[in-house]
C-alpha positions as CSV (number, residue, x, y, z in Angstrom):
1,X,0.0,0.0,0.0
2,X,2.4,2.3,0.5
3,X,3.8,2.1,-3.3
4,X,0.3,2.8,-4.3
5,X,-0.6,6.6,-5.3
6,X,-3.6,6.0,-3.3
7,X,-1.5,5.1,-0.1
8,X,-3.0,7.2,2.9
9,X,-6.9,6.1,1.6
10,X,-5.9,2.3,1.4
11,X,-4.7,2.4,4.5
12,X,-7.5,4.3,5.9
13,X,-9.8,1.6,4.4
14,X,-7.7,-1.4,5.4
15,X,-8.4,0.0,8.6
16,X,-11.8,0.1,8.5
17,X,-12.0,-3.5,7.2
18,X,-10.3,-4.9,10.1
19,X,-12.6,-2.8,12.5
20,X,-15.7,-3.9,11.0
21,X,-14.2,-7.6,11.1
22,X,-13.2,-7.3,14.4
23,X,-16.7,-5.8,15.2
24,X,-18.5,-8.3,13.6
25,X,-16.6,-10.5,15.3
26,X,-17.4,-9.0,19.1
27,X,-19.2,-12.5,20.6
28,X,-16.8,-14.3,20.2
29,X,-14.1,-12.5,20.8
30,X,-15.3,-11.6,24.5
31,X,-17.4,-14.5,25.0
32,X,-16.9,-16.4,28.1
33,X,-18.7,-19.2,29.6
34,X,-19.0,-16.9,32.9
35,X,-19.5,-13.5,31.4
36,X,-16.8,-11.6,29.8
37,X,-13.7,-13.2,28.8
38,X,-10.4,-12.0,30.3
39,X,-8.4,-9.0,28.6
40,X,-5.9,-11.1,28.0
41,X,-7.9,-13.9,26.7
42,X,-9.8,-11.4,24.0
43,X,-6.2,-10.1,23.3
44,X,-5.8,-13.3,22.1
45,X,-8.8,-13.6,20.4
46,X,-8.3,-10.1,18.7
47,X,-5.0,-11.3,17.5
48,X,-6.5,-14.8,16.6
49,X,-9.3,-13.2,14.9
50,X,-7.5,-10.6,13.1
51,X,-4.8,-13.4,11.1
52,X,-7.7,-16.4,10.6
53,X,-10.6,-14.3,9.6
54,X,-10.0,-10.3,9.2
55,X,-7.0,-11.3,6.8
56,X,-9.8,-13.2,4.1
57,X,-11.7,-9.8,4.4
58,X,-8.8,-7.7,3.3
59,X,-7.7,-9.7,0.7
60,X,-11.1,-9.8,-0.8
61,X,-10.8,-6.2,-1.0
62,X,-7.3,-5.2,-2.2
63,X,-6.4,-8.9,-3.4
64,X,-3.6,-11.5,-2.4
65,X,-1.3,-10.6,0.1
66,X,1.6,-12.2,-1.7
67,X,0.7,-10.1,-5.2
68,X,2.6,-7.0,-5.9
69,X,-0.4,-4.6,-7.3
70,X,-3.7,-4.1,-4.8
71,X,-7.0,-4.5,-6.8
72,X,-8.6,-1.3,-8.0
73,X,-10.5,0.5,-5.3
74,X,-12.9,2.8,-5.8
75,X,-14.5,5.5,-3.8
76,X,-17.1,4.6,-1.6
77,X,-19.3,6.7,1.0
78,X,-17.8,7.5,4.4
79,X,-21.0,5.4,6.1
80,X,-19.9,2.1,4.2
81,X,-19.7,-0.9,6.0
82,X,-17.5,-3.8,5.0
83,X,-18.3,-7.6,5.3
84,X,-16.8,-10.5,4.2
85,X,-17.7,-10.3,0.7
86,X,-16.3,-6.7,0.8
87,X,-18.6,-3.2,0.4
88,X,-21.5,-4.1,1.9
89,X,-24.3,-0.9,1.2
90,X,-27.0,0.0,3.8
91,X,-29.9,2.3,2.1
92,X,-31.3,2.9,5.3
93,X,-27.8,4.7,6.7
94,X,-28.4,7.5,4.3
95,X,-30.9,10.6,4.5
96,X,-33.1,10.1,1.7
97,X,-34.7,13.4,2.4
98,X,-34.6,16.1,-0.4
99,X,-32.8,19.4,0.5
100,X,-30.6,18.4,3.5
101,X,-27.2,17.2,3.7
């Protein structure tokens, strides 16, 4: 990413990728058979989490980890929400009133 002319955004999205993984992610990261699962327990978890699962959702966004170009990104609205599949658009989110911002 950082070759890429588009360096600061893709980083600023890769972010957000993880973050919605890791938030989609939330049960069973701090899950716990008595409550809530130790810090250090959902460190692991995070750090689990983010190689096994949050790893597959970047790649299907910017492409292989072991290629040498990202995949074409394009821009997408600051209320987007990624998935697994990637880009995941919520109609609702938006103001679908005319005349406001």
């Amino acid at each position: 990413m950082r070759r890429s002319q588009n360096g600061y955004a893709d980083r600023y999205r890769a972010q957000r990728v993880v973050f919605d993984c890791l938030t989609e992610n939330t049960t069973k990261i701090s899950f716990s058979e008595i409550g809530i699962a130790e810090k250090d327990e959902i460190e692991q978890r995070i750090a689990g989490m983010s190689e096994s699962v949050c790893k597959k959702w970047l790649q299907n966004t910017f492409g292989p980890s072991d290629s040498e170009t990202l995949l074409p990104q394009t821009p997408k609205p600051l209320r987007a929400v990624w998935g697994e599949e990637g880009h995941q658009g919520y109609p609702a989110m938006y103001n679908n009133s005319l005349g406001t911002f």
